[in-house]
N, CA, C and O of each residue as an XYZ file, in Angstrom:
424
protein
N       0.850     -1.165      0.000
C       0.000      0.000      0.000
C       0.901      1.235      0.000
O       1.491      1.656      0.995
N       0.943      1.777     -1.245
C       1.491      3.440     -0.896
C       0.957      4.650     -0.437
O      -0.240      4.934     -0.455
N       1.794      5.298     -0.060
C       1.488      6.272      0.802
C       0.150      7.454      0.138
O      -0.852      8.024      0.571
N       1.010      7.328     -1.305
C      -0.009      8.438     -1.958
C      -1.545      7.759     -1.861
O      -2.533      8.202     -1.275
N      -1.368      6.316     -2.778
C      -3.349      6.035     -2.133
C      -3.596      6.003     -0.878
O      -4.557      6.479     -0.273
N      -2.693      5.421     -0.489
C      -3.389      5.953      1.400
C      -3.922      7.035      2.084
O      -4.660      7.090      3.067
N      -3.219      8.210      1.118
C      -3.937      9.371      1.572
C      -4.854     10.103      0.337
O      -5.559     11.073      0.613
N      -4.800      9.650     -0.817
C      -6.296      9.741     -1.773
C      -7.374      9.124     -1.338
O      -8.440      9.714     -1.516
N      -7.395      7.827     -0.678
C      -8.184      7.306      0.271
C      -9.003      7.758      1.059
O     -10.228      7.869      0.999
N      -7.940      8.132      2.146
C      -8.040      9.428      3.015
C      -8.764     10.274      3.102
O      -9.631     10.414      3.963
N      -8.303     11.541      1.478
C      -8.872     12.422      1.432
C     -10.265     12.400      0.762
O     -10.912     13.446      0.700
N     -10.851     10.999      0.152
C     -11.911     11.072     -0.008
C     -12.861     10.581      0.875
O     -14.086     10.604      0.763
N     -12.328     10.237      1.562
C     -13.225      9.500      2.901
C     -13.523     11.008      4.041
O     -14.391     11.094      4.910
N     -12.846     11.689      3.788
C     -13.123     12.934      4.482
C     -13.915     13.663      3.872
O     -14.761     14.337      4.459
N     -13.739     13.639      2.350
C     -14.835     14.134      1.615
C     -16.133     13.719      1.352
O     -16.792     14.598      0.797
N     -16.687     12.750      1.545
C     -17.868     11.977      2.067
C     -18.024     11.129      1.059
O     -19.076     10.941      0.449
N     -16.425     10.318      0.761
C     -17.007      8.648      0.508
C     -17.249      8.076      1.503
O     -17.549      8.486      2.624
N     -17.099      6.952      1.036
C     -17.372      5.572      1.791
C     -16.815      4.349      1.724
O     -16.360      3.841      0.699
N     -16.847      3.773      3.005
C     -15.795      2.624      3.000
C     -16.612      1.252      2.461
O     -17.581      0.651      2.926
N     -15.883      1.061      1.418
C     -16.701     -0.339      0.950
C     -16.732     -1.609      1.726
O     -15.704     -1.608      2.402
N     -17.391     -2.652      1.947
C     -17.641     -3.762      2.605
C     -16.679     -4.814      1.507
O     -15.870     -5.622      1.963
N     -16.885     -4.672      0.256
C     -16.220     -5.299     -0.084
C     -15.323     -5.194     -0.804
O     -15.227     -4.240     -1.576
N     -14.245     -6.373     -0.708
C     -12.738     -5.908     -1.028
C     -12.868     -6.215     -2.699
O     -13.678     -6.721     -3.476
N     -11.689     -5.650     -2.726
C     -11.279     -5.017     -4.433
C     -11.070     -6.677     -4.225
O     -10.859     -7.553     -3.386
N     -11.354     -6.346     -6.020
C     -11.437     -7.750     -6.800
C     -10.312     -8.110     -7.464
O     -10.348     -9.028     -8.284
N      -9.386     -7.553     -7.240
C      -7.960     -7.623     -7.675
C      -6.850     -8.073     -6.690
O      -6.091     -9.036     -6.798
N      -6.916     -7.368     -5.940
C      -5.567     -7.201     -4.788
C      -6.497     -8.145     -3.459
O      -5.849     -8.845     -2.681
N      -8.177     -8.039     -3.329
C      -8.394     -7.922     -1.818
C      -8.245     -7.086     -0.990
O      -8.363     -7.457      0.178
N      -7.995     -5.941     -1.206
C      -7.780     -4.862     -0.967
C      -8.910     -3.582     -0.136
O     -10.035     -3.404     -0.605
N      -8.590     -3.049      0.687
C     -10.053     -2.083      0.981
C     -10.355     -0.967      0.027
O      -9.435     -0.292     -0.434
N     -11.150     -0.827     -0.172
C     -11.513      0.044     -1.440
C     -12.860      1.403     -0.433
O     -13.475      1.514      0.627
N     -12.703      1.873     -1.293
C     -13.166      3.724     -0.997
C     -14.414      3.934     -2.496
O     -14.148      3.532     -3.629
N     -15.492      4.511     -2.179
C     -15.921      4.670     -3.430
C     -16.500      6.247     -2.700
O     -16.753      6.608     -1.551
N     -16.539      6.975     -4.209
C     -17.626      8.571     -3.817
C     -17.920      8.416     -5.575
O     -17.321      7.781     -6.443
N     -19.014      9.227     -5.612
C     -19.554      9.316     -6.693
C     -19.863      8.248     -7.685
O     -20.293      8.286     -8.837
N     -19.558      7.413     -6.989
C     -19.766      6.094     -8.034
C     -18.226      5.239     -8.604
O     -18.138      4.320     -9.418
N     -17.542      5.678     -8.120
C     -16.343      5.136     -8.847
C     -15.685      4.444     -7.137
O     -15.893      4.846     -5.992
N     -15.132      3.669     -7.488
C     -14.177      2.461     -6.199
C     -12.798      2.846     -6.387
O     -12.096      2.783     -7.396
N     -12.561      3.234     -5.280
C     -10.890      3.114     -5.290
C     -10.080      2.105     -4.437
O     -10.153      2.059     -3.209
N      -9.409      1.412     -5.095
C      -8.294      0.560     -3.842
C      -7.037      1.209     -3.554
O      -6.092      1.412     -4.315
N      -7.265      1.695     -1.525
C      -6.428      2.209     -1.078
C      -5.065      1.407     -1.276
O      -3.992      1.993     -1.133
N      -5.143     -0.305     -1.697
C      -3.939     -0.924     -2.123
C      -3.230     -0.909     -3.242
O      -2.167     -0.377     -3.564
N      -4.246     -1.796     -3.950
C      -3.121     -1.445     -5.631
C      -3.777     -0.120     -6.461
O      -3.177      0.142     -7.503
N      -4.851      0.687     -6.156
C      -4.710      1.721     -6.723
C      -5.727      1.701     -8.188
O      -5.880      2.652     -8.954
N      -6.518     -0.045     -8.338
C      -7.263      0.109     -9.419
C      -8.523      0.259     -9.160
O      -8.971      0.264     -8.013
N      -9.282      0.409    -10.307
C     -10.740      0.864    -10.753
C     -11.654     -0.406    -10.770
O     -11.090     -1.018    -11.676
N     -12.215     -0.846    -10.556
C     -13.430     -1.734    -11.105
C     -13.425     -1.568    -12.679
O     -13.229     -0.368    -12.868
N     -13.516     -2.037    -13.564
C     -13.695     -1.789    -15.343
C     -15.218     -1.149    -15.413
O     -16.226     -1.709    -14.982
N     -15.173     -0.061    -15.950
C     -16.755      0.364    -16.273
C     -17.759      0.002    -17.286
O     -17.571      0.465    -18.411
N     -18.841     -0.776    -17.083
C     -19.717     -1.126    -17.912
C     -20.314     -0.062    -18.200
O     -20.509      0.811    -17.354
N     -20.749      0.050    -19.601
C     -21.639      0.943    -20.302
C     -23.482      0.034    -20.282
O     -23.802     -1.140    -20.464
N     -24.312      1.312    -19.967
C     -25.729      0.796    -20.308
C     -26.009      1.054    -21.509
O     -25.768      2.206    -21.871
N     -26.574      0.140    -22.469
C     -26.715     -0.041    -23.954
C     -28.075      1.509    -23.583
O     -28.973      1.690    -22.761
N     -27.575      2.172    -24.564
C     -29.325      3.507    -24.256
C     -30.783      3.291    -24.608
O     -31.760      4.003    -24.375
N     -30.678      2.130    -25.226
C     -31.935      1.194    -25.784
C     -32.590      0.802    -24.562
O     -33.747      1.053    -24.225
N     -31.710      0.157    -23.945
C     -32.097     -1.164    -22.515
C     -32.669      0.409    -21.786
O     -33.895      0.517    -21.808
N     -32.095      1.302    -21.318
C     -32.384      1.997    -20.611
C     -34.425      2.949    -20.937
O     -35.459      2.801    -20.285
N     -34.260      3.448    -21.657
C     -35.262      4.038    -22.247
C     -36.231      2.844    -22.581
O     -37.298      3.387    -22.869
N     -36.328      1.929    -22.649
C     -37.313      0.854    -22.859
C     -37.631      0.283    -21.708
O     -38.809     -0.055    -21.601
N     -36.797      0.040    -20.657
C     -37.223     -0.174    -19.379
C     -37.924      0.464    -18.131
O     -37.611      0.113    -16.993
N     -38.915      1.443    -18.387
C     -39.611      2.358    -17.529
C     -40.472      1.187    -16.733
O     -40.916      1.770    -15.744
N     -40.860     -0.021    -16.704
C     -41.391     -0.456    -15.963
C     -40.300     -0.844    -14.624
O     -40.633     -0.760    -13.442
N     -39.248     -1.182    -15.003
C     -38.195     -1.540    -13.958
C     -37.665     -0.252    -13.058
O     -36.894     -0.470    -12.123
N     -38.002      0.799    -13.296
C     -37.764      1.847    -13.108
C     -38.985      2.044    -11.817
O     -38.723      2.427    -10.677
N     -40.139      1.733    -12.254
C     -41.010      2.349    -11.472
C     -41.308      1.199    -10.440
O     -42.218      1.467     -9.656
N     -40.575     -0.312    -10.260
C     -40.437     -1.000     -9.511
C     -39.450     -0.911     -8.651
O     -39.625     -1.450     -7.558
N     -38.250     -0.257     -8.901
C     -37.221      0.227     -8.002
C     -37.482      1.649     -7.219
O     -36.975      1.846     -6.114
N     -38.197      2.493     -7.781
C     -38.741      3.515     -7.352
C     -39.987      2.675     -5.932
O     -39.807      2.500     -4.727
N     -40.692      2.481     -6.470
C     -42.126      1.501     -5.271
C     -40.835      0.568     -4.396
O     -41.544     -0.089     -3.633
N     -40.053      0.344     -4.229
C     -39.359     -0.686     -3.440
C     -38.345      0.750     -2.776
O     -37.867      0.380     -1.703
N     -38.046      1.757     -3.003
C     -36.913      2.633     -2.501
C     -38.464      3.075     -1.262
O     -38.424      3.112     -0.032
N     -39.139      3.228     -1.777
C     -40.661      3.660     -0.639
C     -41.068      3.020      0.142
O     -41.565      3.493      1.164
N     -40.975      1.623     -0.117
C     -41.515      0.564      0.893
C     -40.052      0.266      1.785
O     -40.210     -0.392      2.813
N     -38.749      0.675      1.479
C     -37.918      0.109      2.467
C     -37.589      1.718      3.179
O     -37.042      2.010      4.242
N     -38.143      2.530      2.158
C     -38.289      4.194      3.125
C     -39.243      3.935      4.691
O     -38.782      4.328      5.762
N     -40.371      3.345      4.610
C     -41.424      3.068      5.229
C     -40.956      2.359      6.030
O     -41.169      2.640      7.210
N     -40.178      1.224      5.717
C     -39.936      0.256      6.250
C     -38.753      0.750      7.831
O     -38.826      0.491      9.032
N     -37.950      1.395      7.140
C     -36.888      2.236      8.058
C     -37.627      3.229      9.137
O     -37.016      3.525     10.164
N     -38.743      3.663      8.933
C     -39.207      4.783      9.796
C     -39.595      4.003     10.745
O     -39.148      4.385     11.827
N     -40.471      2.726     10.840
C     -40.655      1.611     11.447
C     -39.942      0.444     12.511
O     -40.285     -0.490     13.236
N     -38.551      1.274     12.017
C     -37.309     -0.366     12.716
C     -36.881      0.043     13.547
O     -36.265      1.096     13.388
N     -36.956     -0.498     14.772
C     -36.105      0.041     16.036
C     -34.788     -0.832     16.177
O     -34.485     -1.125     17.334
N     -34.041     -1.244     15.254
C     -33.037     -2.457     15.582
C     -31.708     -1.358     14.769
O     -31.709     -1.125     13.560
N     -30.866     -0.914     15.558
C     -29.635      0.099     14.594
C     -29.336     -1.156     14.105
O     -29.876     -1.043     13.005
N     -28.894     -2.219     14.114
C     -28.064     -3.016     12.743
C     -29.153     -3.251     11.585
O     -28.828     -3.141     10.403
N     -30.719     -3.646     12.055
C     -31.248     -3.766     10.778
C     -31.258     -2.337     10.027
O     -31.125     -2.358      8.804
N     -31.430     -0.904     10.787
C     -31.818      0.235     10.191
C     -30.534      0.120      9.190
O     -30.660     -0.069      7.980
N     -29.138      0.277      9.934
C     -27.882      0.335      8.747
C     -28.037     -1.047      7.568
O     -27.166     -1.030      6.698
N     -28.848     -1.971      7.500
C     -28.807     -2.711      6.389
C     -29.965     -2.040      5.614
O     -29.893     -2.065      4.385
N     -31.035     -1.436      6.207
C     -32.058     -0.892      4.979
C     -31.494      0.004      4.400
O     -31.741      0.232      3.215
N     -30.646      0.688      5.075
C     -29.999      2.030      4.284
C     -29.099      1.985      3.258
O     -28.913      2.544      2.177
N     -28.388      0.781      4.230
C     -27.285     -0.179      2.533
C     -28.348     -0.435      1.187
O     -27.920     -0.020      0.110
N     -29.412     -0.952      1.190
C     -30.332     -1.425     -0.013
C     -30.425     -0.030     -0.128
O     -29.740      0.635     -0.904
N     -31.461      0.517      0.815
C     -31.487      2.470      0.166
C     -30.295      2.852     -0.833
O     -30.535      2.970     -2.035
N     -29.392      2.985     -0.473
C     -28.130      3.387     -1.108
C     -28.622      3.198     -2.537
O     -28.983      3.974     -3.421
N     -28.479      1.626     -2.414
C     -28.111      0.310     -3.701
C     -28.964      0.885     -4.669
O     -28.791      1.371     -5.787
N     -29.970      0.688     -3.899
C     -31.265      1.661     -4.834
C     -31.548      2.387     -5.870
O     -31.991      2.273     -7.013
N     -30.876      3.760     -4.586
C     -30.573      5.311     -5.528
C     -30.046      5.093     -6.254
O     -30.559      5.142     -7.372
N     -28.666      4.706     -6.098
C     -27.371      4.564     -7.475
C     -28.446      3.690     -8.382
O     -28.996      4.531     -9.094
N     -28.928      2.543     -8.645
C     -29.346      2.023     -9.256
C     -30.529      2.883    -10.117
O     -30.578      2.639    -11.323
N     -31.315      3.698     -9.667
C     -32.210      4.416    -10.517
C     -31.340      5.411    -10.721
O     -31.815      5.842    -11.771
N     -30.424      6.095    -10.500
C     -29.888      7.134    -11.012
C     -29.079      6.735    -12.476
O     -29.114      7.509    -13.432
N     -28.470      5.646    -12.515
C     -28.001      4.870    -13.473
C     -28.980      4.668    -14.347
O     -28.657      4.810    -15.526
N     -30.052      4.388    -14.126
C     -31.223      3.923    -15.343
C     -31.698      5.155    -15.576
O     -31.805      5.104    -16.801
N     -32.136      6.461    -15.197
C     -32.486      7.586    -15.367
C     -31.959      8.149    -16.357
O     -32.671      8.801    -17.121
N     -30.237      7.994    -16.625
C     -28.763      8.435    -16.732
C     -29.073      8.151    -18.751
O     -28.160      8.356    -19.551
């Protein structure tokens, strides 16, 4: 681990990434993501970026409005939970969610 990702790491984790659960798929490594992109504070690589075909996207408004009805029911669902480890796992799917319709929106 070098010093410089250690502190690109760092400085995005101060900037309000987040520490991923799971390790880079390369090294095993702890990885950092903000905005959508993963960084490994170890070897320093990217995940490879898939492209959404713009067809799949724009033709799929029904999947859209099923991830939308499921971001509401686990909204609901959270106002409801008195357990902090289950609340931090609805919020993980919350997350998963957003990015996921923001990507199909995109």
């Amino acid at each position: 681990m070098s010093k410089g990702l250690t502190k690109k790491a760092v400085d995005m984790l101060l900037n309000g990434a987040t520490l991923l659960s799971e390790p880079c798929p390369y090294c095993k490594g702890v990885r950092v993501m903000k905005d959508g992109n993963a960084l490994c504070a170890s070897c320093g690589r990217e995940p490879e970026q898939k492209t959404v075909d713009d067809n799949f996207v724009s033709s799929d408004k029904p999947t859209l409005e099923k991830l939308e009805k499921k971001l509401s029911d686990l909204t609901d669902e959270l106002s409801n939970e008195q357990s902090h480890e289950k609340q931090q796992l609805i919020l993980k799917s919350i997350n998963l969610l957003i990015e996921s319709i923001d990507k199909l929106k995109k």
